[in-house]
C-alpha positions as CSV (number, residue, x, y, z in Angstrom):
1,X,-136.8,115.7,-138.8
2,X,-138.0,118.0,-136.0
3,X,-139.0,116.3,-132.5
4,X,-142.6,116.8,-132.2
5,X,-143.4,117.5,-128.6
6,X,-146.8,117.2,-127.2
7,X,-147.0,120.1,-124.6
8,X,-150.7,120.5,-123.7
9,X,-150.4,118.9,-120.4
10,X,-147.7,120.4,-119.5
11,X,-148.6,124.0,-120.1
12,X,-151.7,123.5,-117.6
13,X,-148.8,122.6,-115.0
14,X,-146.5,125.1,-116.5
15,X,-149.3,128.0,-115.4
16,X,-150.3,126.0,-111.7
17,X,-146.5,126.3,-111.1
18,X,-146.3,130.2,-112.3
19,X,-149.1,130.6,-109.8
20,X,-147.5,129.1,-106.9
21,X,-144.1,131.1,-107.5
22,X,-146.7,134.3,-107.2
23,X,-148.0,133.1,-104.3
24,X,-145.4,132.0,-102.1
25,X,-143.6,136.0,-102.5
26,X,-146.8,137.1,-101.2
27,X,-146.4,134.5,-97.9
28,X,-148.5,130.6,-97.9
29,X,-150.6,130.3,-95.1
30,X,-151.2,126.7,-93.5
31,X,-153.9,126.0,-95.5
32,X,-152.2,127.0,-99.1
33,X,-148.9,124.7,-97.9
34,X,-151.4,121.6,-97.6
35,X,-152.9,122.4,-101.0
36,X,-149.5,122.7,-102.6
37,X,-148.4,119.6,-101.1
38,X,-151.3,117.9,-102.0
39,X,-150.5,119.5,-105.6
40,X,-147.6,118.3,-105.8
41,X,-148.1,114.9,-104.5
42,X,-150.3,113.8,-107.4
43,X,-147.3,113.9,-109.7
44,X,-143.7,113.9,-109.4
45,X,-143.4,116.4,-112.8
46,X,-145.5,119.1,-110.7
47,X,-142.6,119.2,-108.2
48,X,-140.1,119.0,-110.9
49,X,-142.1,121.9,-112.8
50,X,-142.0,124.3,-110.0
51,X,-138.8,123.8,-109.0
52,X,-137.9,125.0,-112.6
53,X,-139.6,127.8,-112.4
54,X,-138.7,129.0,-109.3
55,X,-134.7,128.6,-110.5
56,X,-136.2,131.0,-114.0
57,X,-137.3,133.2,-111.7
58,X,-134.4,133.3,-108.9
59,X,-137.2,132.5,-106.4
60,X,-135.6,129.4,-104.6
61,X,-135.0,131.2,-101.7
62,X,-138.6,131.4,-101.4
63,X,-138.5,127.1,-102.7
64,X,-135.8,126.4,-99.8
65,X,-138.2,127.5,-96.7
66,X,-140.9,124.7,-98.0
67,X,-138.0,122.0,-99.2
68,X,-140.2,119.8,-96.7
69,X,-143.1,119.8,-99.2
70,X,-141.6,117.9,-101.6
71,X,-142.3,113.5,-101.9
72,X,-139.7,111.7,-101.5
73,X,-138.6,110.0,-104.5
74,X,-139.5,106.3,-105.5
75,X,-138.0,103.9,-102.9
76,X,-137.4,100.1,-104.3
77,X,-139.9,100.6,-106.7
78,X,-143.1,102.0,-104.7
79,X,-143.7,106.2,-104.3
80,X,-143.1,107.0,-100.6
81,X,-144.0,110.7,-99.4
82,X,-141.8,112.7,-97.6
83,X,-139.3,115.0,-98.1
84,X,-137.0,115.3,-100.9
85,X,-134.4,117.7,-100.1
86,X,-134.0,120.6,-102.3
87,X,-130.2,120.2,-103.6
88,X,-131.6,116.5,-105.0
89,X,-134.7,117.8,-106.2
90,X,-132.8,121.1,-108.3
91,X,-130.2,118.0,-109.5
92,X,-133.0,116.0,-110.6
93,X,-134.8,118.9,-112.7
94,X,-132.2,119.8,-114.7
95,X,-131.7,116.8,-116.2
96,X,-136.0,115.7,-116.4
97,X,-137.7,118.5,-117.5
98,X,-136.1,118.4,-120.8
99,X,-137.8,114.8,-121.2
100,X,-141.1,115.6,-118.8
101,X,-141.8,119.3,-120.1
102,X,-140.6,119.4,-123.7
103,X,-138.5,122.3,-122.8
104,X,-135.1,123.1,-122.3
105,X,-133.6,125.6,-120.1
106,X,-130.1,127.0,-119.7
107,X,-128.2,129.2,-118.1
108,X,-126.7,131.4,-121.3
109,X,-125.0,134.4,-122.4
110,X,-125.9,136.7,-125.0
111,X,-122.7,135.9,-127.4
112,X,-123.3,139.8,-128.1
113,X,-123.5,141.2,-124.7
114,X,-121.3,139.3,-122.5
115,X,-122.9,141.0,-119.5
116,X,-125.9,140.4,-119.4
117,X,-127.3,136.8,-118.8
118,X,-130.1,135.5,-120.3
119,X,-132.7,134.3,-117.5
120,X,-134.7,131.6,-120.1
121,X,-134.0,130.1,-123.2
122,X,-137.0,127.6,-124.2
123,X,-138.1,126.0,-127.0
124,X,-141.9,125.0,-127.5
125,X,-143.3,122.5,-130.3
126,X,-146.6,121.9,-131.5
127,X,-147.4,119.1,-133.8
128,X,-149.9,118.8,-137.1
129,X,-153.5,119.3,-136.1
130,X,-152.3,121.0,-132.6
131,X,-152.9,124.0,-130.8
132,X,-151.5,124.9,-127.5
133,X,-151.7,128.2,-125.0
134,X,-148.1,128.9,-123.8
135,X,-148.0,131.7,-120.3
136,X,-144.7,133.4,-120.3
137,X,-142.7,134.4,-117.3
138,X,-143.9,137.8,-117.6
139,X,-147.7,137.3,-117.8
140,X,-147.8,137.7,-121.6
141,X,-149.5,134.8,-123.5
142,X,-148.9,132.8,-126.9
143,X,-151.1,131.0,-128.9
144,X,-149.2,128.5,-131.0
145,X,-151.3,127.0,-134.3
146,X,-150.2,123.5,-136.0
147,X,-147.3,122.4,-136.9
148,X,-144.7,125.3,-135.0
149,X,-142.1,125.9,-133.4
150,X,-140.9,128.7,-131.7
151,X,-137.8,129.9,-128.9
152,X,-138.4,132.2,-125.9
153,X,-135.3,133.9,-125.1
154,X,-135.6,136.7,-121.7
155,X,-133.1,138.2,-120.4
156,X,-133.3,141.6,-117.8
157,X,-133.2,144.0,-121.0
158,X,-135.1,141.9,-123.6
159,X,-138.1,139.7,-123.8
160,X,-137.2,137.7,-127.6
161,X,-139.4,135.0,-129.5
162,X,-138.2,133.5,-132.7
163,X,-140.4,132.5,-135.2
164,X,-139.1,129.0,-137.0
165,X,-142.0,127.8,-138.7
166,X,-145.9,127.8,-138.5
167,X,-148.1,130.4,-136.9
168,X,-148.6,132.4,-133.2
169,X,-150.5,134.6,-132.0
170,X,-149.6,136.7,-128.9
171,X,-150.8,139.0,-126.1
172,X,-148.1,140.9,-124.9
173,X,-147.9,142.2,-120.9
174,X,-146.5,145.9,-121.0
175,X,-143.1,146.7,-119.6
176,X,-141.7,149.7,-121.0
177,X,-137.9,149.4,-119.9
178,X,-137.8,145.9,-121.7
179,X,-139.2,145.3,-125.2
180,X,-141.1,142.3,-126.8
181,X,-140.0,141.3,-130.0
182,X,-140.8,138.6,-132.1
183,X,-137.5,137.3,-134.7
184,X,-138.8,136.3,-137.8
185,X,-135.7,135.3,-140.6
186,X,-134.4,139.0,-140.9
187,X,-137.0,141.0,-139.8
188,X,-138.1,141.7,-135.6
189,X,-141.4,142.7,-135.2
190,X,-141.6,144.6,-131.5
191,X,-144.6,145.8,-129.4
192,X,-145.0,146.9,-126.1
193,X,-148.7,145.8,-125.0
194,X,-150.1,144.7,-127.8
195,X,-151.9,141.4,-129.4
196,X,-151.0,140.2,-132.6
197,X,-150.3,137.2,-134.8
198,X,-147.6,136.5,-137.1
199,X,-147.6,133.4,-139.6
200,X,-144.5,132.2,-142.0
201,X,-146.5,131.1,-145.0
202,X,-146.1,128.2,-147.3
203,X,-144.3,130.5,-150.0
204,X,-141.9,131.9,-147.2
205,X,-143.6,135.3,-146.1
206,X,-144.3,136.7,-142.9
207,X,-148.1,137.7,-142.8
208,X,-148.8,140.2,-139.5
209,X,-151.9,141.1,-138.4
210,X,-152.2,143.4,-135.1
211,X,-155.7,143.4,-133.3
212,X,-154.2,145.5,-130.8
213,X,-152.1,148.7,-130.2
214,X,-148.9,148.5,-132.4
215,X,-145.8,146.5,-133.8
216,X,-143.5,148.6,-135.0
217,X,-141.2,146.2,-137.9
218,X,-137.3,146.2,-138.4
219,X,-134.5,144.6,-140.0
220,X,-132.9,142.0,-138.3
221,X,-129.6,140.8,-140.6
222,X,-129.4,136.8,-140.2
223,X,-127.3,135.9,-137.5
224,X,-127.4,139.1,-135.8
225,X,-127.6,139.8,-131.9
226,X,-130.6,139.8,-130.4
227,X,-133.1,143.0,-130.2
228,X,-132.6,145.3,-127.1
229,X,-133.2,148.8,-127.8
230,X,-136.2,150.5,-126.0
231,X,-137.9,150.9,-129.3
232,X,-136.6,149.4,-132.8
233,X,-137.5,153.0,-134.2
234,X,-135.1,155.2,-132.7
235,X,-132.5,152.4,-133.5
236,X,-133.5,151.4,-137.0
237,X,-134.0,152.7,-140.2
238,X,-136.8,152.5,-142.1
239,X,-139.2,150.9,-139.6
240,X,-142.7,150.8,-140.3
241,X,-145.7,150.8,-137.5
242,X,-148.0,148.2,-138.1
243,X,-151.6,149.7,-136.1
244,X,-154.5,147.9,-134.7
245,X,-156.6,147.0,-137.4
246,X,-153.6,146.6,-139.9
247,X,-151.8,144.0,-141.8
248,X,-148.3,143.6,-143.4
249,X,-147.4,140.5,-145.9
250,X,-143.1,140.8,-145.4
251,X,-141.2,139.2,-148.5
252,X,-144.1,139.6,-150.6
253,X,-143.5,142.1,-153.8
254,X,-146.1,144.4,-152.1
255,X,-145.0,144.9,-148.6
256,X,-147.2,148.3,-148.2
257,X,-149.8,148.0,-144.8
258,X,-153.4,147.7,-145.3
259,X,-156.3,147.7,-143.4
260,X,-158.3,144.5,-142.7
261,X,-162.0,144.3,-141.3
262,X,-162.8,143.2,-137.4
263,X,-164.9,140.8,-139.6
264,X,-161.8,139.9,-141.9
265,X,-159.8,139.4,-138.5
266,X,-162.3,137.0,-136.7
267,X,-162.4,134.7,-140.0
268,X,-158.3,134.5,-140.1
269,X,-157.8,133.9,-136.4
270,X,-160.6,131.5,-135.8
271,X,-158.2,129.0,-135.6
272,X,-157.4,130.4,-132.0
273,X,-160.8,128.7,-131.2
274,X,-159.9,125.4,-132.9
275,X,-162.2,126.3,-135.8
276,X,-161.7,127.2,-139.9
277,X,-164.7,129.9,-141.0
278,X,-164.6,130.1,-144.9
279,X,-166.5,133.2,-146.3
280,X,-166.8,132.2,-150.3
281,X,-163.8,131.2,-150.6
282,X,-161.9,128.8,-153.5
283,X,-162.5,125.4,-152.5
284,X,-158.6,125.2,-153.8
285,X,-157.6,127.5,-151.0
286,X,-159.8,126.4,-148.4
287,X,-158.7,122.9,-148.7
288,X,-154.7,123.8,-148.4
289,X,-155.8,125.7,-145.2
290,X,-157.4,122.3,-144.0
291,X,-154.5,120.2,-144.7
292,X,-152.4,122.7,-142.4
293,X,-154.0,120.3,-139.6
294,X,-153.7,117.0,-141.1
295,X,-152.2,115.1,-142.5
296,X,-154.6,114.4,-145.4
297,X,-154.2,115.2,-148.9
298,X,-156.8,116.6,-151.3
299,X,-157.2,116.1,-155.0
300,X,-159.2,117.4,-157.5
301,X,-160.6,114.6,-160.0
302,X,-162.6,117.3,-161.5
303,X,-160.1,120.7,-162.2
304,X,-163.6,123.0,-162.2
305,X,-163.7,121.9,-158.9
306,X,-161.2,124.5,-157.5
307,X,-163.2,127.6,-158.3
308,X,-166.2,126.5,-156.4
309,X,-167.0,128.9,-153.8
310,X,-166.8,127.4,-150.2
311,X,-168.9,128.7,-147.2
312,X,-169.0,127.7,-143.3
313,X,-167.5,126.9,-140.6
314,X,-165.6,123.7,-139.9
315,X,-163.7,122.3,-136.9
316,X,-160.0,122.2,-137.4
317,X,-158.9,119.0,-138.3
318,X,-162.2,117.8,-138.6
319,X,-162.1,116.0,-142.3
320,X,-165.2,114.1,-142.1
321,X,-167.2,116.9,-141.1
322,X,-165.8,118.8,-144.0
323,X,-166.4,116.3,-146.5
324,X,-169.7,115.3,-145.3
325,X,-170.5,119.0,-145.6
326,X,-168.8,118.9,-149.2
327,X,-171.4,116.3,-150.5
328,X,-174.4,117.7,-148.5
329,X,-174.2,121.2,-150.0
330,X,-172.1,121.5,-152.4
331,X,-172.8,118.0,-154.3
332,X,-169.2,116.8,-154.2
333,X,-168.1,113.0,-153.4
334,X,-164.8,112.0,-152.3
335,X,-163.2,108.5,-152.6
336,X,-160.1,107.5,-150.4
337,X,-156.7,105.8,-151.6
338,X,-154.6,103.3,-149.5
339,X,-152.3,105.6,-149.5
340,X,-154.5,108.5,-147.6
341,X,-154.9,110.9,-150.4
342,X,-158.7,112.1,-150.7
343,X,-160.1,112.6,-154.0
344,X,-162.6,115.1,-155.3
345,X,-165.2,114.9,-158.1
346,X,-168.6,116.4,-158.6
347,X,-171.8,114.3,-157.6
């Protein structure tokens, strides 16, 4: 069974920390030294957390010059402030943040390019019911939906996410010279600034949708190296370009792309906002998308139950709402088992 990380907090700090790293290259003046001590002073993990990055980034040169910023550490059982000298503080990081951060970094080497070094290698988590806002080193952005879990992998030639299981959506920073592409089982999906939002689906397909630019989709054989060309279509055949506007089902027995509504889009990624919008939809299928963000389980007493046309819009995770909703409009009562299950039958 997969650990199931709660990393809200920690991306807040995670972008705090990215800020500081930006700021200290461009020179701290007295007063931005006090307000990263002070920062850093309300908890030990902020300290912890921009030391990491600034070891990602091969910025502690820039870390060393403030070393005097950081607390001390905990002395006979009571926090003293002070300083904490860098060498401790870099010794103490690598072996916290995999506890305090939910991440894990390493220092690794792309098994298929012995040269070059991979900078990051991190793994992010989110559990049922959760949504969390991840900032990359790079400025890009990914929105993870319930119940996933995905790797960030950069190195200087490649900027690589894989796909494990649930559902992201991203906003990718453009640089030209090194590609973003998302692994998904044995296909890479690559785009240079672009937003778009890839899902593994219950039956095991990978549903793209781009709202932005385009993702131009490849093979990827299982267990191959990572992506690096400039562009997967000058190094593979038969890749397709997935446009703004577009969508692609992978694995499905019709793989052609199609073209989806701005009104289509909005309904599908309203999740991002923490919200389901149902536009006369099966009350079958509606429901399975609900139980993507709990942990409750629906039945249908009544079978006629699962063509009934739902409509509305319905905080995720949000099962009384729904089912108050249910009997309010659509005259459908529900009784609970002791062993969570919900079930359904008409009024």
């Amino acid at each position: 069974m997969n650990k199931v990380v709660n990393i809200r907090s920690n991306d807040e700090r995670l972008d705090i920390a990215s800020r500081w790293i930006l700021r200290m290259d461009q020179g701290l003046s007295a007063a931005e030294e006090a307000e990263l001590q002070a920062w850093m002073a309300e908890d030990r993990k902020n300290a912890e957390r921009l030391l990491s990055m600034a070891k990602r980034w091969d910025k502690m040169q820039d870390l060393s010059r403030l070393a005097e910023l950081f607390p001390e550490p905990a002395v006979n059982g009571s926090a003293k402030r002070g300083r904490l000298p860098l060498r401790a503080a870099a010794a103490v990081m690598a072996v916290v943040a995999v506890v305090a951060g939910g991440l894990w970094f390493a220092d690794l080497y792309d098994q298929s390019r012995p040269d070059v070094p991979v900078v990051a290698d991190n793994a992010f988590e989110t559990a049922v019911g959760e949504q969390s806002t991840i900032t990359l080193e790079d400025g890009s952005t990914v929105v993870l939906n319930t119940n996933t879990l995905m790797r960030v992998r950069y190195s200087p030639e490649a900027r690589i996410v894989e796909l494990e299981r649930g559902e992201i959506h991203v906003d990718v920073v453009s640089i030209a010279d090194r590609p973003f592409s998302v692994v998904v089982g044995d296909r890479v999906l690559q785009a240079v600034g672009t937003s778009f939002s890839v899902e593994i689906t219950d039956e095991q397909h990978i549903e793209l949708i781009v709202t932005e630019g385009k993702v131009i989709v490849g093979a990827h054989p299982p267990g191959g190296a990572a992506p690096t060309a400039p562009l997967l279509a000058q190094s593979t055949d038969n890749a397709v370009a997935v446009a703004a506007g577009e969508e692609m089902l992978l694995g499905s027995p019709n793989q052609a792309v199609t073209h989806v509504s701005a009104e289509e889009i909005e309904v599908r990624l309203s999740w991002r906002d923490g919200r389901l919008i149902f536009n006369d939809e099966p009350l079958e299928q509606a429901l399975a998308e609900v139980e993507r963000y709990t942990t409750v389980e629906f039945v249908f007493v009544d079978e006629d139950l699962k063509t009934r046309s739902v409509t509305g819009r319905f905080r995720t995770g949000d099962v009384e709402g729904l089912l108050t909703a249910l009997r309010m409009n659509f005259d459908i009562v529900h009784e609970r088992t002791e062993d969570g299950r919900v079930l359904l039958s008409s009024l």
